[in-house]
C-alpha positions in Angstrom: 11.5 21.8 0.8 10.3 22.1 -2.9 8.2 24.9 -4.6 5.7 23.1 -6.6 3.0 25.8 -7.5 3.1 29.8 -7.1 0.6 32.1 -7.9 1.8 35.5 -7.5 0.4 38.8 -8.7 -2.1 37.1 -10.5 0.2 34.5 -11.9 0.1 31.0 -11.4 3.6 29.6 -12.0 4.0 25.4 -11.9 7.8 24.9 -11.3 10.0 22.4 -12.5 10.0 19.2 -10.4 8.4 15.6 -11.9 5.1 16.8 -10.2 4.5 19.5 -13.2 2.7 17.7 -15.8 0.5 16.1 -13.1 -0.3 19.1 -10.1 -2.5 22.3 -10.4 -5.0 24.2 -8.0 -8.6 22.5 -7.7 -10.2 26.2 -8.4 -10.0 29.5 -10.1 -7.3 31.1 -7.4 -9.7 34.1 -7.2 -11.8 31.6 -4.7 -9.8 31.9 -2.2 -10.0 28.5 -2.3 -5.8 27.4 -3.1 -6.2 23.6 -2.7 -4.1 21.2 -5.3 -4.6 18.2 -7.3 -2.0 15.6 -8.0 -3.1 13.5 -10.9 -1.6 9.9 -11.6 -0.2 9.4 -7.7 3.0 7.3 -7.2 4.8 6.1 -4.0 7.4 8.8 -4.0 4.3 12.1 -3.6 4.1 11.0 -0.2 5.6 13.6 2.4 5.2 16.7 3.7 3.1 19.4 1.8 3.0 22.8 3.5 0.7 25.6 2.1 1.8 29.1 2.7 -0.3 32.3 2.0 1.0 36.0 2.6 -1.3 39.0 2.1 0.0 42.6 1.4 -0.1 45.0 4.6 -1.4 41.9 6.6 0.2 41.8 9.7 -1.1 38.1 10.9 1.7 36.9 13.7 3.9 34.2 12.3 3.1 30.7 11.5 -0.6 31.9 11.5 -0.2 32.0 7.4 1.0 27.7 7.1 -0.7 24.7 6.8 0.9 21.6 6.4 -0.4 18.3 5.7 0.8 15.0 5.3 0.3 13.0 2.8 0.6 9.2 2.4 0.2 7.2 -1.4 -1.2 3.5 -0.8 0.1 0.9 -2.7 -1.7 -2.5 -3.2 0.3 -5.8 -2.4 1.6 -6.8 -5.5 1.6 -10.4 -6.5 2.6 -12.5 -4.0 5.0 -15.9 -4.3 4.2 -18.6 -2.8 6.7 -21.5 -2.1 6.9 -25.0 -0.3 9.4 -25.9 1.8 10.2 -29.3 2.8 9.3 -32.6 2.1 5.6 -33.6 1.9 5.5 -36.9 2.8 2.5 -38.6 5.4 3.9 -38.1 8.6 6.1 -34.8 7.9 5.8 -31.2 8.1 6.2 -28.8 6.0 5.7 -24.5 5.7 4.6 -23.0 2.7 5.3 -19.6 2.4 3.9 -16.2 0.7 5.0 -13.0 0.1 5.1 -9.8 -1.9 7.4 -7.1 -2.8 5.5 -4.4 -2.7 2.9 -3.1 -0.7 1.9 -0.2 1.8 1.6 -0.2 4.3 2.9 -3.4 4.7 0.6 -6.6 3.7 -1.1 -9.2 5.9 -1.1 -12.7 4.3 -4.0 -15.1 5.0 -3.9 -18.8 4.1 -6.9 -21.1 2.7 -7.9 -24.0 1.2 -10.6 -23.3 -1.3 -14.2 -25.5 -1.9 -14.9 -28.1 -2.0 -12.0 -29.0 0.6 -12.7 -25.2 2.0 -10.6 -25.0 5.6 -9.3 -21.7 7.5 -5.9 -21.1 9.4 -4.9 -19.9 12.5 -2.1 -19.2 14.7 0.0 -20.4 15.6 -0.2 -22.8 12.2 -0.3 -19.5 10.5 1.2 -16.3 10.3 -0.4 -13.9 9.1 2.7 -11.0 9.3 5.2 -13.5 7.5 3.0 -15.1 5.4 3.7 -18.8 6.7 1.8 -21.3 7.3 3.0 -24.4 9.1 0.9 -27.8 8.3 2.3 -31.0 10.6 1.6 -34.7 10.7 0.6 -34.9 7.2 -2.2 -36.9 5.8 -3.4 -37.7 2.1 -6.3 -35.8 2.8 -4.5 -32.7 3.4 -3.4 -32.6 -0.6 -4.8 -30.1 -2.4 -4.9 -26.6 -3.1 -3.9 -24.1 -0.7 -4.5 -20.0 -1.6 -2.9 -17.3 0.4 -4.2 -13.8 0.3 -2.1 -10.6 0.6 -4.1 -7.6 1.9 -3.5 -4.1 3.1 -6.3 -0.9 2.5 -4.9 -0.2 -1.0 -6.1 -4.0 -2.4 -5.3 -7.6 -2.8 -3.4 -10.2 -4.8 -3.2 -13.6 -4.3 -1.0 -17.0 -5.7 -1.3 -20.7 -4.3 0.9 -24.0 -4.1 -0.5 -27.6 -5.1 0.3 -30.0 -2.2 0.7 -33.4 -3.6 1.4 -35.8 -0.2 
């Protein structure tokens, strides 16, 4: 475990980790009040964070003076690719594919073909955990634009592929 704030004696004392320039208590520490604020959140703030407070002459049984909280940073799905694979000639199949790099927790992927040809997906054609989507028999009227969607709490991206049959 890492100090990241003290106060002490009537001294409030950031310490040296990457958190300094961007953590600090919410209030005056004369509140009573101790909670923090971590400015400009990255990936690597989530974890454990564990609050101690001892009093002079207090004689509180142990673990009675920690709280511990954890927290977890969201990160939106970052742009996904999206790929064909195999040959899209009438009568084939093919799977076009989508996925991102980043994300948490980790993205769902939803395939669609937008207006005026607008059409929905569904297993088991699509997956919606690998980002697949499996199109068979193909017909001239299945050319066209197809969109997939990354999603998780944080946000959304999206990319598409241009199927010529």
């Amino acid at each position: 475990s890492v100090q990241i704030l003290t106060y002490l004696d009537g001294v409030m004392k950031v310490e040296e980790t990457e958190l300094k320039p961007r953590v600090g208590f919410l209030y005056p520490i004369v509140t009573h009040n101790i909670s923090i604020f971590i400015n400009a959140t990255q990936e690597r703030d989530s974890g454990q964070y564990m609050c101690t407070v001892n009093v002079v002459d207090d004689v509180t049984s142990t673990g009675k003076n920690v709280g511990v909280i954890n927290l977890t940073v969201l990160v939106p799905p970052a742009t996904p690719t999206c790929h064909l694979h195999g040959d899209p000639a009438v009568g084939a199949n093919v799977t076009l594919s989508c996925t991102s790099a980043k994300g948490k927790p980790s993205p769902t992927y939803q395939w669609q073909r937008p207006p005026p040809s607008e059409q929905f997906f569904f297993p088991p054609a699509q997956d919606r955990a690998k980002g697949t989507l499996r199109l068979t028999n193909l017909s001239l009227d299945m050319s066209g634009l197809y969109v997939c969607v990354a999603e998780n709490q944080a946000g959304s991206a999206e990319c598409s592929v241009a199927l010529e049959v």
